[in-house]
Wavefront OBJ file of the C-alpha trace (Angstrom):
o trace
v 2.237 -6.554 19.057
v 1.886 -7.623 22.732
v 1.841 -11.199 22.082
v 5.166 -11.147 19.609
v 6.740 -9.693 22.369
v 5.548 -12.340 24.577
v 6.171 -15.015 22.102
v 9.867 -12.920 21.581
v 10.157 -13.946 25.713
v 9.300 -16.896 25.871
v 11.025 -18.223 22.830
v 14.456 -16.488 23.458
v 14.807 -14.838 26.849
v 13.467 -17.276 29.199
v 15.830 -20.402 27.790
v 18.464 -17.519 28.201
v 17.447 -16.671 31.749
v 16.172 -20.045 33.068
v 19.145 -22.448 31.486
v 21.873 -22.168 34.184
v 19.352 -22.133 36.924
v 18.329 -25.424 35.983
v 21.565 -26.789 35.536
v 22.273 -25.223 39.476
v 19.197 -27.227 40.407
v 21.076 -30.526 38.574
v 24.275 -29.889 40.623
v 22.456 -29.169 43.820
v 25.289 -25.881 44.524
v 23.313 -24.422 47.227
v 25.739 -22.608 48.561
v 26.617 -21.069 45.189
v 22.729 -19.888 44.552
v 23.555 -16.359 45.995
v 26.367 -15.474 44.361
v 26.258 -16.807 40.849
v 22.590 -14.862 40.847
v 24.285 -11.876 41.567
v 27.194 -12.485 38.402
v 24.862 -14.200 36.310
v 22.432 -11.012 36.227
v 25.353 -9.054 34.741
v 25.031 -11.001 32.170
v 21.652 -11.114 31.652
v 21.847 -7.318 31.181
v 24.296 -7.601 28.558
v 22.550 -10.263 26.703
v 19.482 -8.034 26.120
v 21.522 -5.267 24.818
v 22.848 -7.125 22.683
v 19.278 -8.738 21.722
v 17.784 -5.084 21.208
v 21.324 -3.558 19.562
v 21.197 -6.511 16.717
v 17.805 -6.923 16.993
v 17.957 -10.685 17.211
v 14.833 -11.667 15.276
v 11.879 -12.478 16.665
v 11.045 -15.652 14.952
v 14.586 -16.815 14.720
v 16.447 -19.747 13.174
v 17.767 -23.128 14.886
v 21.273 -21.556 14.727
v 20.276 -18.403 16.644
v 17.742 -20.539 19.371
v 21.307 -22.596 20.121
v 22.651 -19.217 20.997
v 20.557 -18.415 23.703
v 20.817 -21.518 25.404
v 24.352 -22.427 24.599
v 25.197 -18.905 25.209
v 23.898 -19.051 29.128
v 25.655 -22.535 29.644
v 28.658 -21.361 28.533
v 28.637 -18.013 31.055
v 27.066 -20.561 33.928
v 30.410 -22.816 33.787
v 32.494 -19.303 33.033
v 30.807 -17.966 36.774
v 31.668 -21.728 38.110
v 34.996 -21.073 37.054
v 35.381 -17.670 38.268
v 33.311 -18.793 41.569
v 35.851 -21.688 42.124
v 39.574 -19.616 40.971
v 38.961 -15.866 40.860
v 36.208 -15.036 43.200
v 38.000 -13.460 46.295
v 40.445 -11.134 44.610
v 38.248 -8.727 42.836
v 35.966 -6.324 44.351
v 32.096 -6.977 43.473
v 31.733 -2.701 42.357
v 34.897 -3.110 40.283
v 32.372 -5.704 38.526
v 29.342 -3.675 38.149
v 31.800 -0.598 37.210
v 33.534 -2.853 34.552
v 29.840 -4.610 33.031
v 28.500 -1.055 32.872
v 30.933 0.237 30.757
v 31.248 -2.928 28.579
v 27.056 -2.595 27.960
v 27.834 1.168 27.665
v 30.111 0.493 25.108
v 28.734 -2.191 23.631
v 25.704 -0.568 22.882
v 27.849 2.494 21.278
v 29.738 -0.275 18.933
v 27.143 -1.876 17.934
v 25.111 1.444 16.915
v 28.666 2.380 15.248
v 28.783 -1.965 13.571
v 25.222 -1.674 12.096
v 25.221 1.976 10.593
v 28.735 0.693 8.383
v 27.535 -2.031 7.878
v 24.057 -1.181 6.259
v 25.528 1.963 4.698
v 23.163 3.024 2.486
v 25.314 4.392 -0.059
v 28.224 1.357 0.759
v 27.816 -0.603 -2.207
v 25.868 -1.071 -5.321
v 22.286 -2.908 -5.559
v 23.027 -6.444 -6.458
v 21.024 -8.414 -9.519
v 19.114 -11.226 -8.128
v 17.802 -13.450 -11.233
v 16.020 -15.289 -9.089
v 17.487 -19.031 -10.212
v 16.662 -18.123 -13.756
v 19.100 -17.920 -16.885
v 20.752 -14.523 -17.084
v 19.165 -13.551 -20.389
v 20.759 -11.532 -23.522
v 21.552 -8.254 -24.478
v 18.213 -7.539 -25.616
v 17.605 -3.576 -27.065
v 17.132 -1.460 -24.077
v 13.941 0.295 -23.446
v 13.783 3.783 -21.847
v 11.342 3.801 -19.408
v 10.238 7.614 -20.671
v 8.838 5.820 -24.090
v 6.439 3.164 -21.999
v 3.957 5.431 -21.403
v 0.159 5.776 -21.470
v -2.512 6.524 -24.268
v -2.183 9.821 -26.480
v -4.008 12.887 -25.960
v -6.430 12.611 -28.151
v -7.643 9.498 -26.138
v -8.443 11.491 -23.449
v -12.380 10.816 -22.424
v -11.575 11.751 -18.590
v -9.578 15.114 -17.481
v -8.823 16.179 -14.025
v -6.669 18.963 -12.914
v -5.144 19.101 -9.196
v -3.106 21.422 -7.930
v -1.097 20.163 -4.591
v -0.911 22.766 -1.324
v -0.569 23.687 1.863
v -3.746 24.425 3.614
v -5.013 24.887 7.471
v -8.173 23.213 8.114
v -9.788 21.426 11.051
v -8.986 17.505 11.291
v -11.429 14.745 12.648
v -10.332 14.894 15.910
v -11.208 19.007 16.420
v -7.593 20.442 16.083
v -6.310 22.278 13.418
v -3.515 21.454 11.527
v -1.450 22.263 8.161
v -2.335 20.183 5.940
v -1.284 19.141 2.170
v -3.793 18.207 -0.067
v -4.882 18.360 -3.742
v -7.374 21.008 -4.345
v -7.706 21.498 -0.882
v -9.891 18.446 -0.105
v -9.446 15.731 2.221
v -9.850 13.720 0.749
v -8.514 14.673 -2.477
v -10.854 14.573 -5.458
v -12.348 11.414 -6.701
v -11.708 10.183 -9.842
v -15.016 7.951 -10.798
v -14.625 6.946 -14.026
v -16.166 3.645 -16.317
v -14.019 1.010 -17.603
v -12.508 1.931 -21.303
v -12.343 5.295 -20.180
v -8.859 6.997 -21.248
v -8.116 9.054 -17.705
v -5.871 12.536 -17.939
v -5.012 13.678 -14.776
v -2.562 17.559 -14.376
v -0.732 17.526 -11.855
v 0.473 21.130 -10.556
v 2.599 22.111 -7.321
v 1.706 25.111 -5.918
v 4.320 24.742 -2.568
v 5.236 21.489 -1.477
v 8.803 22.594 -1.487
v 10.019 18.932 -1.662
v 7.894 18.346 -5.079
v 5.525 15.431 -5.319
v 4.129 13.413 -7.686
v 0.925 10.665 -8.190
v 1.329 6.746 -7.765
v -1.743 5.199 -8.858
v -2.050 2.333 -5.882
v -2.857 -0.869 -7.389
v -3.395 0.327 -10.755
v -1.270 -1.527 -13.188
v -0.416 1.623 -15.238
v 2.778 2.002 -18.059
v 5.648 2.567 -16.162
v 6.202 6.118 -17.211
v 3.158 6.875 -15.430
v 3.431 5.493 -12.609
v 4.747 8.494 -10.560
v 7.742 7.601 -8.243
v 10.298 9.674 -8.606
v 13.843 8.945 -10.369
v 12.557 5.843 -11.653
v 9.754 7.012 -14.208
v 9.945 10.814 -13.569
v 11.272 13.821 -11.657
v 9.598 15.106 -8.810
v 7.033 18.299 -9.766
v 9.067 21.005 -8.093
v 7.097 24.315 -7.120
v 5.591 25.967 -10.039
v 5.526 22.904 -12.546
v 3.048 20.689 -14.013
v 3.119 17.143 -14.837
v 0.534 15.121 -17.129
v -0.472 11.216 -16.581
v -2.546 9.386 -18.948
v -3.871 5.863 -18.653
v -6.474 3.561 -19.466
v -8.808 2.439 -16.847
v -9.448 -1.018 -18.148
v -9.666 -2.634 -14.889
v -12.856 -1.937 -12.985
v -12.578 -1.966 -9.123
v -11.175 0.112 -6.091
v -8.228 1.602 -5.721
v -6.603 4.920 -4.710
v -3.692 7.504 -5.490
v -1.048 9.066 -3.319
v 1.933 11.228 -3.662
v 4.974 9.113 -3.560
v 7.785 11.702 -3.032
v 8.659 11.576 0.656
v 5.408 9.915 0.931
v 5.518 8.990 4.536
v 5.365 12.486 5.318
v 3.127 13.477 2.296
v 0.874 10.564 2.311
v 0.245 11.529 6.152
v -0.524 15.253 5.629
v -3.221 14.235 3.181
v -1.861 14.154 -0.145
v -4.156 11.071 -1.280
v -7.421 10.270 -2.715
v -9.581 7.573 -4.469
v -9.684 6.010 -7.876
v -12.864 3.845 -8.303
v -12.958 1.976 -11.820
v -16.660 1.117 -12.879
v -17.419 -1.611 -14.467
v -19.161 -1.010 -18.042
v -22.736 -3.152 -16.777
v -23.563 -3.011 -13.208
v -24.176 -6.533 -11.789
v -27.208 -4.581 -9.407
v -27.961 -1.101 -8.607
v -26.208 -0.422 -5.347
v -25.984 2.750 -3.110
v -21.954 3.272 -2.888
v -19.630 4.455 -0.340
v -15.987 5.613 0.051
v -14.453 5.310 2.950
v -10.295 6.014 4.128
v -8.755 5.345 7.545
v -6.798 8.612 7.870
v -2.974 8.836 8.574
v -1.954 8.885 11.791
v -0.559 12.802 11.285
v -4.393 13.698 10.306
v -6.586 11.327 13.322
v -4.779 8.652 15.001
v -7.268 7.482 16.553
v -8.694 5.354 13.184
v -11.532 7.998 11.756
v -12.909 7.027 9.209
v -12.873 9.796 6.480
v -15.125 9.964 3.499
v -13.324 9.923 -0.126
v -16.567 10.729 -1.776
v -18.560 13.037 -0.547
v -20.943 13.349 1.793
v -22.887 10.310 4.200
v -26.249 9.705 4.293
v -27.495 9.451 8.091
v -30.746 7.337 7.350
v -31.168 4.629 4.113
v -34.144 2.632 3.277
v -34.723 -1.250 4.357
v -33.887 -3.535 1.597
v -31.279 -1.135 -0.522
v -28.230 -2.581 -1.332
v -25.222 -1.048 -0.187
v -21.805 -1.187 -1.009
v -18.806 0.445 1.158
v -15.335 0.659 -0.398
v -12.665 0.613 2.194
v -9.155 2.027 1.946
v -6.573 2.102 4.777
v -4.263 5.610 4.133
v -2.422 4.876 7.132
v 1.010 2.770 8.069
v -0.470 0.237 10.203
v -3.063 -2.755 9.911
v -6.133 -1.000 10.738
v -9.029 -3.362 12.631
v -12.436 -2.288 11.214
v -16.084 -3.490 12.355
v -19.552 -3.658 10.606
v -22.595 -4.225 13.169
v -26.045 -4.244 13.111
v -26.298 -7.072 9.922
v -24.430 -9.538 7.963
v -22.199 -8.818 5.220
v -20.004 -10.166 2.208
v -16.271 -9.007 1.471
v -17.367 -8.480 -2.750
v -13.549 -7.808 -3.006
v -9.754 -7.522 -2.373
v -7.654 -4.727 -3.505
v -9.847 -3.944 -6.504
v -10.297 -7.918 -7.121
v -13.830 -9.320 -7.205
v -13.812 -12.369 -4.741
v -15.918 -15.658 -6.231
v -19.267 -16.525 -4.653
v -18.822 -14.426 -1.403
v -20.467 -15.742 1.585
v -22.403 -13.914 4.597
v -20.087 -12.685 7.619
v -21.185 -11.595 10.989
v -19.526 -11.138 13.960
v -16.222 -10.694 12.423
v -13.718 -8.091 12.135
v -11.591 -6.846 9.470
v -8.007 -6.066 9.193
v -6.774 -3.787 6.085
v -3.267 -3.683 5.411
v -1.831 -0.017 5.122
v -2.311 0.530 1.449
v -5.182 -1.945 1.298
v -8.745 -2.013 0.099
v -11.893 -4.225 0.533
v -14.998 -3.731 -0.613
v -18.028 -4.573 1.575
v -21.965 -4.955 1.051
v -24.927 -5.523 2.502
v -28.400 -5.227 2.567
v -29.690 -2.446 4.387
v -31.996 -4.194 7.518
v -34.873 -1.965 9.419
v -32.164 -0.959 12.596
v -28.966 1.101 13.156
v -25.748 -0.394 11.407
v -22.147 1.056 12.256
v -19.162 1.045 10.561
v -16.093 2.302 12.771
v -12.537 1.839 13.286
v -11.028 -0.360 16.635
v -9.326 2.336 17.730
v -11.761 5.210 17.512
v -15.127 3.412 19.043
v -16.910 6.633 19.369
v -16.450 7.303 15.886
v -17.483 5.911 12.711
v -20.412 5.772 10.621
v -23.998 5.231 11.485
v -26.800 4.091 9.144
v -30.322 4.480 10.934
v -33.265 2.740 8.891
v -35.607 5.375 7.653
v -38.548 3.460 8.948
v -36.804 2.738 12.902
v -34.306 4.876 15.151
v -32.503 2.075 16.847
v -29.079 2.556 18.903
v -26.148 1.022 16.596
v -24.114 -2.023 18.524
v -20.125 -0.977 19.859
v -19.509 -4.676 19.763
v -15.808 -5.813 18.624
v -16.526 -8.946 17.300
v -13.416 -11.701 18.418
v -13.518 -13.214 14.817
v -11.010 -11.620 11.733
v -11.502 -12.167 8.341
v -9.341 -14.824 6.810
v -8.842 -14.264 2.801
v -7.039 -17.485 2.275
v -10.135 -19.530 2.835
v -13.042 -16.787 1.760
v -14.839 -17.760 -1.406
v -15.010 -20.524 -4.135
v -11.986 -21.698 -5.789
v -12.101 -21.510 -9.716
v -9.671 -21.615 -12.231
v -7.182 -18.898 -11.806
v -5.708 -16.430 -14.408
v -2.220 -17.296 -14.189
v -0.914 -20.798 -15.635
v 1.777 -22.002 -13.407
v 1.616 -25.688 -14.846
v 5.168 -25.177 -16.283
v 6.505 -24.270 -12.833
v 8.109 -20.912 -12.427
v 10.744 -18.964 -14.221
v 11.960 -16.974 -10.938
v 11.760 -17.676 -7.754
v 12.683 -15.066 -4.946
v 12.771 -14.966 -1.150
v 12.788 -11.788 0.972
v 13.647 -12.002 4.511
v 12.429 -8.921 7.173
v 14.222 -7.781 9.839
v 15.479 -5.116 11.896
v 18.183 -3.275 13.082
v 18.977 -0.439 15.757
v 21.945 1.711 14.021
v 22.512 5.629 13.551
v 21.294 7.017 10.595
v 20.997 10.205 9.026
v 22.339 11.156 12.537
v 20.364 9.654 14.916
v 19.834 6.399 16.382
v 16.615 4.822 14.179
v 15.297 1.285 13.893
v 16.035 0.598 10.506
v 13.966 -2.226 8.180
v 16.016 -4.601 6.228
v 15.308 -7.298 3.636
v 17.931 -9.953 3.016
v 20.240 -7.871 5.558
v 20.537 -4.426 3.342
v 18.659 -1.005 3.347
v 17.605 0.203 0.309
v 18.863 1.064 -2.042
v 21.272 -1.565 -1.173
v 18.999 -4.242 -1.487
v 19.179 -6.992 -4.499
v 17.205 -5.730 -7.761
v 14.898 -8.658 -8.487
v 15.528 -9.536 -12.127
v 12.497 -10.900 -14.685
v 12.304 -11.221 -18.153
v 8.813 -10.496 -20.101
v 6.902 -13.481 -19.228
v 8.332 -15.032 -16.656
v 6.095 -16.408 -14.647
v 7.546 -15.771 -10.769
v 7.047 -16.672 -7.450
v 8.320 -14.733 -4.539
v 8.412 -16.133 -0.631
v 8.017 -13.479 2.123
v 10.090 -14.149 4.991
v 8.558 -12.238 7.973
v 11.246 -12.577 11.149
v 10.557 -9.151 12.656
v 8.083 -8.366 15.006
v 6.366 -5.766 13.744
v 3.883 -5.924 10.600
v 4.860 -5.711 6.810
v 2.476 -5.077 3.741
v 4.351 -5.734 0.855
v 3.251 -3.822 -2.192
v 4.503 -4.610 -5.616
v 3.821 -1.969 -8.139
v 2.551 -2.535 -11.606
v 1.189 -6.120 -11.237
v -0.891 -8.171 -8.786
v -0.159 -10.629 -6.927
v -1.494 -14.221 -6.364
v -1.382 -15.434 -2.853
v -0.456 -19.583 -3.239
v 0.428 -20.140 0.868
v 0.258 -18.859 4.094
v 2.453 -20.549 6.714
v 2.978 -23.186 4.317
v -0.775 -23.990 4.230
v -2.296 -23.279 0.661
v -5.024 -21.082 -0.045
v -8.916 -22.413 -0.474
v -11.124 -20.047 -1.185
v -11.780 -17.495 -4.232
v -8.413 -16.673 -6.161
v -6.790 -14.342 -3.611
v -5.121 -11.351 -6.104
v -3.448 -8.494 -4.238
v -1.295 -5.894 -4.436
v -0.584 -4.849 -0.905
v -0.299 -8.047 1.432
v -0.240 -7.594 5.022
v 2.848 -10.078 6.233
v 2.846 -10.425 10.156
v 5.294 -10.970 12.584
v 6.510 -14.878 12.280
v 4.624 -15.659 8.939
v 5.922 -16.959 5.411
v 3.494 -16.263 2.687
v 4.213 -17.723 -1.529
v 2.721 -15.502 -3.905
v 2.986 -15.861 -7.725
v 2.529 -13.418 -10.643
v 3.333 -12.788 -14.131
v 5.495 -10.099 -15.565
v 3.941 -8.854 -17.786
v 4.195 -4.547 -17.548
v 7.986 -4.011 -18.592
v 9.413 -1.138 -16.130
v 11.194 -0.156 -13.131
v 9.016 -1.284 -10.532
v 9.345 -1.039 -6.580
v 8.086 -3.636 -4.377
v 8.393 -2.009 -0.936
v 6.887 -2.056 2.636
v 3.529 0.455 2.744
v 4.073 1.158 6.654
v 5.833 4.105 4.635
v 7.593 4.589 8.020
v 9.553 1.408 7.519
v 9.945 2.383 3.738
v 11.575 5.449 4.826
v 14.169 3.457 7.037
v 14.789 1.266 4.240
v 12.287 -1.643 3.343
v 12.417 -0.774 -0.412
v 13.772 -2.805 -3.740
v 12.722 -3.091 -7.386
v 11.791 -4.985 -9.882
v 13.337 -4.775 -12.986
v 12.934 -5.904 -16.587
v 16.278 -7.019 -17.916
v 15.769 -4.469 -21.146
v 14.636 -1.602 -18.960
v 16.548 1.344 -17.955
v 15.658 4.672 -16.542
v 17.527 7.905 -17.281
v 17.162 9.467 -13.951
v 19.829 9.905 -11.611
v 19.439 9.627 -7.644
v 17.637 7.472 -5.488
v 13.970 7.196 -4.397
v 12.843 8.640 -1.182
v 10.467 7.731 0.500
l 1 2 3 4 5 6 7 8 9 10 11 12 13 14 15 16 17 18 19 20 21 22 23 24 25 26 27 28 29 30 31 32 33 34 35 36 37 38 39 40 41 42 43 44 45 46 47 48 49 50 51 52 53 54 55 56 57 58 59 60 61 62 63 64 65 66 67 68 69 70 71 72 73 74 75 76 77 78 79 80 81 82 83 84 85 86 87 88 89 90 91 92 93 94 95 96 97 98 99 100 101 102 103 104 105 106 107 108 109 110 111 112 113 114 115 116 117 118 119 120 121 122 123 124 125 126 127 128 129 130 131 132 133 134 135 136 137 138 139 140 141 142 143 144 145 146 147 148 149 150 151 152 153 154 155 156 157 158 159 160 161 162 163 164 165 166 167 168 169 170 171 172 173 174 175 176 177 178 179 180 181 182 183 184 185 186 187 188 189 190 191 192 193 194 195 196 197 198 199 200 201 202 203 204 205 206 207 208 209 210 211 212 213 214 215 216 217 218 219 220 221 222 223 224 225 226 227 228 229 230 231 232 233 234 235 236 237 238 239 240 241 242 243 244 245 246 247 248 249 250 251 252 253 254 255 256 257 258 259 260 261 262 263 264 265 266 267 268 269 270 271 272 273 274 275 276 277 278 279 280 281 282 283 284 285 286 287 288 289 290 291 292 293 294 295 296 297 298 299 300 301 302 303 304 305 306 307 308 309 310 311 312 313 314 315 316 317 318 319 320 321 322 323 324 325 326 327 328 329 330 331 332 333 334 335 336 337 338 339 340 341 342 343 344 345 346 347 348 349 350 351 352 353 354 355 356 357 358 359 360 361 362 363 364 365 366 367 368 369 370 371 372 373 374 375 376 377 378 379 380 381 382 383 384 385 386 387 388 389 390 391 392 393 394 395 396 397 398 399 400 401 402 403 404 405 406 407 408 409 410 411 412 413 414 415 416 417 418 419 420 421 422 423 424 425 426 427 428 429 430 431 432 433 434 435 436 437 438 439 440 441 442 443 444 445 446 447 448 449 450 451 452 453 454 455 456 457 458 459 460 461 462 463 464 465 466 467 468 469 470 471 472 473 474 475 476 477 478 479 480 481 482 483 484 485 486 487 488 489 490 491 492 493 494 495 496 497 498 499 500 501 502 503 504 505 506 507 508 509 510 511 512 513 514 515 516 517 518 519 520 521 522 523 524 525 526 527 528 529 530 531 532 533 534 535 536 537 538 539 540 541 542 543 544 545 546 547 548 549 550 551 552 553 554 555 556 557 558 559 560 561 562 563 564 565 566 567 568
């Protein structure tokens, strides 16, 4: 964050601030230094409000870097001007008097300008078919009737009942906290490929209601649990029933995703893990979950399956599955022996290679699976943040004292691996092609001043419906001009990752369904729709989903009978 702000400085402040001076240095004015310094910082000030009430990007375009310095050339010949015609006959306080109540009201107007003009209920969603044909009235599909397996499928039932419950937190405190079945984490599902999963839902007092998204998991959309798109919210006192078929192995996780920013945060989460049908190796397994920042901001780690062992033997092999339940990136170490990444979001990675001495960074809604062989000293697992905390695995044939070392090396994805051929033909080029541009605003809404998360200019549910055809084969370009970080998650299908900063991709086939966008970066990703529905493709800092980062996908044929919007 520190160095976007820098790089937001250098690359449009300082041309606005240095500009004139330099052209003062070209007409050798001496005698005008002092007072146009004086004027000139009057204007300075009002250039930044207006910087921080528009939120000028921080990776702008050509057209907004000719602002700032044409902007400051402009005001440097307006001072010569006033210098030269106007300067005795005004008082300098009448000046600072006047400039403070234009910024003053500036900074009102503009507040005033971007809450009317992001209104969220201002104007209806636009269809974007992405360059595509707009297709024909095809027989519409409600998306009630796309559901999951039958009962009588069932080889997997859970039950969890969501509530309110006071219990001690990592960091000592108490808090409320809202969990199913009163564990935090919530249950874990474990459950073997084929297997047809049945998981009852009850609310026993979340008075907003909730519901289950399965993160990752490319369920039917009827079961996909986001309410007023493929269900109502479970109000206090009622049930609700998801089926699916786990016939993906891997790691993944389920949240509530009614308010989920808030519900998500006071623990309403837990794991899914998928096993595969034959075991490549026996392995000793993990589950591990950076907790929201409401439970432990300070990155503890939290177990989503049970307890830890403190001591393991030399030579077992050991595999860690790593979830990040909170809204930000979340840097996390392994020291004390070298390690693979086995895979991405619930996506096995080809022909892994060793790491050591590097660092990871999950995105908010992300997973990675890690393993290793157990060595004969102390290896830690811990979070940046929270570098007295963490897990420790001591040898059972040595006590040695684990390494605190934050390695200066991060994982790169795009280059991890072996390539091989990929599951998604894009020989014929691509159907749809989309672009979605972050940024950020400063506006009132809901009656206070927020910082509100845009893409293509609009808050949800203002923002352009992406529109697909069963199929299509689509490619969407993230446009990242904010300074803060964005992982995009697309539910229902996965997503291929073709470029980063225009540079493509050479290692294993990078599939993901939450990717981690930061400040300043373009990433292409491709996938195939091919899970008719509703879906939303929104920003999991659920923060930024709450101010607005949301849209959907939609199936042309597709329509859901629920009224309202979705909150996040």
């Amino acid at each position: 964050m520190v160095g976007n702000l820098y790089g937001q400085f250098f690359g449009m402040l300082a041309p606005m601030v240095f500009s004139p001076f330099i052209l003062l240095a070209i007409f050798r004015k001496q005698e005008m230094w002092d007072r146009l310094v004086k004027r000139y910082a009057i204007f300075v000030g009002w250039f930044a409000v207006f910087m921080i009430a528009f939120q000028i990007p921080s990776f702008p375009d050509r057209w907004m870097y000719f602002e700032c310095f044409g902007l400051p050339i402009l005001i440097f010949f307006l001072l010569c001007v006033w210098d030269r015609w106007l300067g005795g006959r005004f008082l300098m306080r009448w000046i600072v008097l006047g400039s403070i109540l234009v910024i003053a009201g500036f900074i009102f107007g503009s507040l005033v300008y971007n809450a009317t003009a992001m209104q969220v209920n201002g104007h209806e969603a636009s269809m974007d078919w992405g360059g595509g044909k707009i297709t024909s009235v095809k027989e519409p599909i409600d998306v009630t009737t796309l559901t999951g397996p039958d009962a009588t499928a069932v080889t997997k039932r859970y039950h969890f009942t969501a509530a309110k419950k006071r219990m001690e937190v990592p960091d000592g405190t108490k808090k409320e906290l809202w969990l199913f079945n009163g564990e935090l984490t919530g249950p874990a599902i474990r459950v073997t490929q084929g297997d047809v999963v049945e998981v009852t839902l009850t609310n026993k007092n979340i008075v907003d209601g909730v519901t289950i998204h399965w993160h990752g998991y490319d369920v039917p959309i009827a079961e996909d649990g986001v309410p007023d798109i493929s269900q109502k919210a479970v109000a206090v006192g009622e049930s609700y029933t998801y089926r699916f078929k786990a016939d993906t192995a891997g790691t993944f996780w389920y949240h509530s995703h009614n308010q989920s920013s808030e519900q998500v945060g006071h623990g309403l989460f837990g794991s899914l893990i998928v096993e595969p049908k034959i075991q490549a190796k026996e392995e000793l397994e993990f589950v591990g979950f950076v907790a929201p920042k409401y439970i432990d901001a300070s990155g503890a780690i939290l177990s989503g399956d049970g307890a830890i062992p403190k001591k393991i033997k030399p030579g077992t092999d050991v595999r860690i599955r790593l979830g990040n339940a909170h809204n930000k990136p979340q840097k996390l170490i392994l020291n004390g022996t070298a390690f693979q990444v086995a895979a991405i979001d619930g996506n096995a990675i080809h022909k892994p290679t060793d790491l050591k001495e590097t660092y990871l960074q999950i995105p908010a809604g992300g997973r990675m699976d890690i393993t290793f062989t157990m060595p004969n000293h102390a290896v830690r697992l811990f979070d940046a943040k929270d570098e007295n905390g963490g897990w420790v695995f001591q040898s059972t044939t040595a006590t040695t004292k684990a390494s605190m070392e934050v390695p200066d090396e991060v994982f790169k994805p795009e280059e991890y691996g072996e390539q091989h051929a990929g599951q998604l033909d894009m020989s014929a080029g691509f159907d749809r092609e989309f672009e979605m541009v972050f940024d950020s605003k400063l506006a009132f809404f809901d009656g206070m001043v927020h910082h509100l998360w845009t893409i293509n200019g609009e808050l949800y549910p203002n923002t352009p419906m992406l529109m697909v055809s069963e199929g299509d084969i689509v490619k969407t370009t993230f446009v990242n001009r904010s300074y803060s970080h964005h992982p995009m998650h697309l539910h229902g299908h996965k997503m291929l990752v073709m470029t980063r900063n225009g540079v493509a991709t050479t290692g294993s086939p990078w599939w993901t369904d939450t990717l981690n966008v930061k400040p300043g970066e373009t990433y292409e990703v491709a996938f195939k729709a091919d899970n008719p529905g509703i879906w939303m493709d929104h920003c999991h800092n659920l923060d930024h989903a709450t101010n607005g980062m949301m849209m959907h996908l939609q199936y042309d044929n597709v329509y859901t009978p629920f009224s309202g919007h979705t909150h996040e």
